[in-house]
N, C-alpha and C positions, 0 to 999 in steps of 0.2 A: 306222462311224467310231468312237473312242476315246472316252470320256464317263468318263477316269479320274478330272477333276475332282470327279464328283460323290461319289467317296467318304467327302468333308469334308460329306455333309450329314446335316442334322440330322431322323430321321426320328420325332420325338416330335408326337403328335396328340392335341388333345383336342378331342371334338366333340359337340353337341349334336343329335337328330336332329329335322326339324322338316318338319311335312307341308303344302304351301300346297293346300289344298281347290282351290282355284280350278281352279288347271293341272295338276293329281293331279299336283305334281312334287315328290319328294324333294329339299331343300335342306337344307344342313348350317351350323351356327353356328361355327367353326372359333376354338380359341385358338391354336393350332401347327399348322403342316401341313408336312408331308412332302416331304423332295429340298430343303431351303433350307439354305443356307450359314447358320448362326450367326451370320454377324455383317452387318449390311447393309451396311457400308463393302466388301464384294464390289462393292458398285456405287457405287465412288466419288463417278461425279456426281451421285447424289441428296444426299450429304452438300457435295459441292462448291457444288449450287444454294443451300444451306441458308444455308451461310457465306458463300458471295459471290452475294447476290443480282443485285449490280448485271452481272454475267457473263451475256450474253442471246443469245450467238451459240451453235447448233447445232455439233457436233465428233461424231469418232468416236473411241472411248474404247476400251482393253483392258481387260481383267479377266484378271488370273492369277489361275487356282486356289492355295490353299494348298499343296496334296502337290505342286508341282513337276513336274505331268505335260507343262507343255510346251503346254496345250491352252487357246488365247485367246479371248477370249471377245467380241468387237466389237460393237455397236450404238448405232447413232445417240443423240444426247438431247437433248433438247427443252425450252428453259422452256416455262413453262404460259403465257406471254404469247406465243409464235410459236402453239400450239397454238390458244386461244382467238381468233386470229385465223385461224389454219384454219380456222375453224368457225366464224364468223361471230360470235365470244361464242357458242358450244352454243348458237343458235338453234333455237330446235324444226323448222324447217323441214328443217334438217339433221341431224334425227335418224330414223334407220335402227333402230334396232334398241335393245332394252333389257332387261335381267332383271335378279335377282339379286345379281351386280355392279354394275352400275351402267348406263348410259347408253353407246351406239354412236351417233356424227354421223359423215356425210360432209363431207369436207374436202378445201382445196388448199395446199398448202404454197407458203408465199410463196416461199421462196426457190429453188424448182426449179420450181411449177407442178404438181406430182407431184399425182393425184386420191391420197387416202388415208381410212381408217377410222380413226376414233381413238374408242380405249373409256378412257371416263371412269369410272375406279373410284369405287362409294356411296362414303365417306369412314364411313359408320356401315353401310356392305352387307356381303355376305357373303364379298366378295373381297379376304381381311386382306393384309397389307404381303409376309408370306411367300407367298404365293400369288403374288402380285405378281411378287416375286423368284422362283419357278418358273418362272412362266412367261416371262419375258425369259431366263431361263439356259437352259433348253431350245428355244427357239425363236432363241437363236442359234447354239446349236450343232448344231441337226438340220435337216439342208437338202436336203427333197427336192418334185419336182412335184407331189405329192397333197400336202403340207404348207401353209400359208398362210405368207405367206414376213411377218417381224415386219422392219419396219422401222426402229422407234426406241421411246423411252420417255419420261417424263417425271416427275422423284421430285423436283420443289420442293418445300420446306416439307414438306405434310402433302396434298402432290397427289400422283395416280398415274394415270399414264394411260399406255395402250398406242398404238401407232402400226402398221397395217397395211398391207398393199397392200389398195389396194380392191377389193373381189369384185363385180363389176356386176350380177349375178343372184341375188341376195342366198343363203338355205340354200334346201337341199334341202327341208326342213319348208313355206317360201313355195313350193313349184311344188306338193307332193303333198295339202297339208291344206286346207279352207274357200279351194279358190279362188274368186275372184270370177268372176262369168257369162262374161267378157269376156277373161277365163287361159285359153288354149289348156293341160291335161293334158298331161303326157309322155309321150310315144310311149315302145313299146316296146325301141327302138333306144338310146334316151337312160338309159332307167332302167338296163338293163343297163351301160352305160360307165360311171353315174356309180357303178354297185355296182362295177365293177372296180376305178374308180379310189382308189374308196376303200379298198377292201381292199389296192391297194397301200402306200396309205400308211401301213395298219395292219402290213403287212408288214416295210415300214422301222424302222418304233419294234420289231417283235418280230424281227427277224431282221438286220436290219444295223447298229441301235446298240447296240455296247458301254458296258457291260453292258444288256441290253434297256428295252424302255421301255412300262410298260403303260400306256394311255393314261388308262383308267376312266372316260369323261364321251363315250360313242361313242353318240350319237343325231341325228337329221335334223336338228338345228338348228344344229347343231357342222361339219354338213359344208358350206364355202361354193362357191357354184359362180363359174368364172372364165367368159369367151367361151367359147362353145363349148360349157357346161357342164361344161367341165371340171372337176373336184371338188378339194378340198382342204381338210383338215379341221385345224380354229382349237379356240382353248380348251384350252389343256394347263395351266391353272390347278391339274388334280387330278389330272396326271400322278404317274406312280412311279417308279421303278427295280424292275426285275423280281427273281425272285431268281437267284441268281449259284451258281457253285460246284456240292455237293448238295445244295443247298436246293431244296424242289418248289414252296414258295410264299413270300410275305410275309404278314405280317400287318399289319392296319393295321382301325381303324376302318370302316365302309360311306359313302360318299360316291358321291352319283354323283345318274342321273334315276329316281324312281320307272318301272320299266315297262322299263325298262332294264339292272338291273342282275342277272348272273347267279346264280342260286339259292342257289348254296354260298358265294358271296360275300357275300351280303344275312345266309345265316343265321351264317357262323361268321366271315367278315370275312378269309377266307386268301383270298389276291389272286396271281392267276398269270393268263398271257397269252390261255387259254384262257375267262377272264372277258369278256375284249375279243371272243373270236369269238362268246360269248352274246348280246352286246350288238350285234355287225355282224347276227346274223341276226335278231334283232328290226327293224334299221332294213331289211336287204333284204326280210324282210316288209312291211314299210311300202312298199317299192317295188314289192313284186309286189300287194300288195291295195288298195294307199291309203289304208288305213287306222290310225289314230293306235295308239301301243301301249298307248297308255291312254286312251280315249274314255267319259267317262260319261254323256257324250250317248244311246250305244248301250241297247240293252235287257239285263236282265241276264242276266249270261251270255258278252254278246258285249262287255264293256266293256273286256277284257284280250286285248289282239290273241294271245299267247300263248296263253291257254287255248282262246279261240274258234277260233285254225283248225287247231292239234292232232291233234285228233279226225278233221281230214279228209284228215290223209295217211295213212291206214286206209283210207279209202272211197274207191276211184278216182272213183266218180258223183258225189265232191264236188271233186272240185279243180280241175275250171274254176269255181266259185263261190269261188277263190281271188286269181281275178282281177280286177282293178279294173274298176269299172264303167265308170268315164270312158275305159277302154281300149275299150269297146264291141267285144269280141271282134278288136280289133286286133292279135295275135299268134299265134307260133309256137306251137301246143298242142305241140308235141315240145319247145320252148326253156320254154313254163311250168314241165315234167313238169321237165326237167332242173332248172328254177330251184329248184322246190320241194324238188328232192332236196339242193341245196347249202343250202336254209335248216332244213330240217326236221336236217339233220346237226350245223347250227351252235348250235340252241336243243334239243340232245339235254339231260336232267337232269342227267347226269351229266359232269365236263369233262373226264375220261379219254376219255370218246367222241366229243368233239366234233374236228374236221378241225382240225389247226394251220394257219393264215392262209394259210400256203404254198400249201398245198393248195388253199383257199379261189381264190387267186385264180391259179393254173392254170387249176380249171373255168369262171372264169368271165371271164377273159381269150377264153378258146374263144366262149363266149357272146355276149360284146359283138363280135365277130368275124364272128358269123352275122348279117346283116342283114338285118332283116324288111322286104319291099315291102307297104305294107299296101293298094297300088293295085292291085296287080295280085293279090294273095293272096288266096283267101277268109275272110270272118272266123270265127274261132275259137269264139265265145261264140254260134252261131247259138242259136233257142228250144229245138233237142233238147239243146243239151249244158248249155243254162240250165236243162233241168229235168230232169237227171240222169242222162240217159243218156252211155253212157260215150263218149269221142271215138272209142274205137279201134271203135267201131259205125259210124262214120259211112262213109258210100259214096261215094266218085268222090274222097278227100283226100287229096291225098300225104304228109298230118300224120297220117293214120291209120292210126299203128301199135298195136301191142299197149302198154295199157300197163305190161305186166313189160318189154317190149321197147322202148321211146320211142327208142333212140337211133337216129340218121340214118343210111341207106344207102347213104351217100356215104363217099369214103375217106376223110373230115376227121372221122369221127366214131366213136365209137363202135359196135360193133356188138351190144353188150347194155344193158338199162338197169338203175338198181336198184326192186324191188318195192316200190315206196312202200306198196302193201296190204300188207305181210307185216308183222306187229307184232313181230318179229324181228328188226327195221332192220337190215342186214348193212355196218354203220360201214366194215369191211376193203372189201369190194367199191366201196362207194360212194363211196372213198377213191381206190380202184386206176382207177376209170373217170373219175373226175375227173380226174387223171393220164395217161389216155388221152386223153382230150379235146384237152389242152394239148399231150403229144406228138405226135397225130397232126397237130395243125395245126401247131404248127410243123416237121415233116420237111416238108408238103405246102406251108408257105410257105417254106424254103429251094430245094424242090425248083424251083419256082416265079422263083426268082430267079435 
């Protein structure tokens, strides 16, 4: 879709960097931020609530762009008095969720009945007025199923709050981190869908909005699940505009989650879309081990989900020790091998080598495709391959293939794999079979139909 509007923004940033111990999370103190319109009358009714307070009914409102592209900008708006009665007066009972920004309650909007999420910006947090304005102008202009769909806003006075669809299942971080006794784990079936779904929508901001859209804030907390688990990723507060034209990258200050953010990004601050596929395969590691990307709970060593499993796409005798435990050898060991090769490609050092999203979610479209019976399958993680022996040993399994060769001998699949042991990683190959993956299933589901 067209996004000429946003060439009226204004991309001056000054930032403060600042480390919260607690939740090893990188937060940023922000004077200016990035993709915002100069003047906040872009959003009329916040200055309309200002002047005419007594005006208490809800409407939907346009926004022209300055440059005359033609491209309008709709979203609901809200006084802070319909709001605060969503929400019971922000009730604590009705609060869901909180960071940095400020406070998430659950709510009903009186005048439809609609359940909704409504994020009450700190007023002294770290989510300033331009951020604000970011995020309402790109969450109404970019509308797709992996996206959280923004329902309205609310800019009275010196208030700012967001308005969502509600996510019933609250982030992906709630089902994988510190569950409680009583949280059923994610099966293998589900982690897989919610990695595709994601990377679709990471697909959309890099490949379908003009000019692109690098997200920069891509971690398990960010991604919300709907029924079903269906994924959809919230928070474009520290979105960009990608570069345009011959430009290879932007530049811009480091923002984003400690544990998260990719290398060359963190050290020189050039920001390109292949920063966003660093940041997806830290969260699909999260999905394939369960483990946090930053845990200082761990012993040292293993505190940095990045450094600790590394080292073990070299050692084939380690990479079922890649697998979550709470999966109790619940999976495809040919679907792990495969998983591991689309994360181990996405956190390569360097982001010339890393798979563009496209790619990404080709292979792993194929994946969430393959569905594991975990009743009738034997499990994966039995005691020999928990202590190192390699799967492609094991006897009587139809998972045990070679692992140079993991791919499935069925015609939906590939018929080589790539050598995760070769320290030579061959990014071209690993790329082309990805590729295959997504081809051969879909001629086999056309044929099919």
């Amino acid at each position: 879709m067209g996004m000429g509007c946003f060439s009226c923004f204004d991309s001056k940033e000054e930032e403060q960097l600042n480390t919260d111990h607690n939740n090893e999370k990188v937060v940023y103190k922000r004077e200016e931020q990035p993709m915002v319109p100069p003047r906040i009358d872009m959003l009329p009714s916040g200055l309309d609530r200002v002047r005419s307070s007594g005006n208490l009914s809800s409407r939907r409102e346009s926004v022209s762009p300055r440059d005359g592209s033609g491209v309008n900008i709709s979203a609901q708006t809200f006084t802070f008095r319909e709001l605060a009665a969503a929400t019971k007066n922000f009730r604590p009972e009705c609060l869901i969720g909180e960071g940095g920004f400020g406070m998430v309650y659950k709510g009903r909007l009186e005048s439809t009945g609609q359940v909704v999420a409504v994020k009450q910006l700190d007023r002294n947090g770290l989510q300033g007025n331009r951020e604000f304005l970011v995020e309402v102008l790109m969450l109404s202009l970019l509308h797709h199923p992996n996206l959280v769909n923004l329902i309205g806003y609310c800019a009275d006075g010196d208030q700012r709050l967001l308005v969502y669809e509600f996510m019933p299942l609250g982030s992906l971080e709630d089902h994988l981190h510190d569950l409680p006794p009583d949280k059923e784990p994610l099966d293998w079936n589900t982690r897989m869908k919610i990695a595709a779904g994601a990377a679709k929508g990471l697909e959309y901001l890099h490949d379908k909005a003009n000019p692109p859209v690098i997200y920069r804030d891509f971690k398990s907390s960010n991604i919300l699940l709907d029924e079903g688990f269906h994924p959809k990723l919230s928070d474009f507060g520290l979105a960009k505009l990608g570069p345009v034209g011959d430009k290879s990258h932007v530049s811009t200050r480091v923002m984003g989650t400690y544990g998260y953010c990719a290398p060359e990004y963190a050290m020189t601050g050039q920001l390109t879309v292949k920063s966003d596929v660093y940041s997806f395969g830290v969260v699909f590691l999260e999905l394939i081990t369960g483990r946090k990307a930053i845990d200082s709970s761990k012993a040292h060593g293993e505190q940095n989900l990045i450094s600790w499993a590394r080292p073990m796409f070299n050692d084939r005798r380690k990479l079922s020790k890649l697998a979550d435990s709470n999966l109790q050898g619940r999976y495809p060991t040919r679907g792990l091998y495969q998983a591991l090769a689309v994360a181990s490609m996405c956190i390569q050092e360097e982001a010339a080598t890393r798979p563009l999203i496209a790619d990404v979610v080709t292979a792993l479209s194929y994946l969430a495709t393959q569905s594991y019976d975990s009743s009738t399958a034997p499990a994966s993680g039995h005691p020999s391959t928990r202590a190192g022996r390699p799967p492609a040993e094991k006897a009587g399994n139809d998972d045990g293939q070679r692992l140079e060769a993991y791919g499935s001998e069925r015609d939906d699949s590939p018929r080589e794999g790539v050598p995760l042991n070769n320290k030579d990683f061959d990014r071209e190959k690993a790329i082309a079979e990805a590729k295959m993956w997504g081809a051969n299933w879909r001629e086999k589901r056309r044929a099919n139909d």
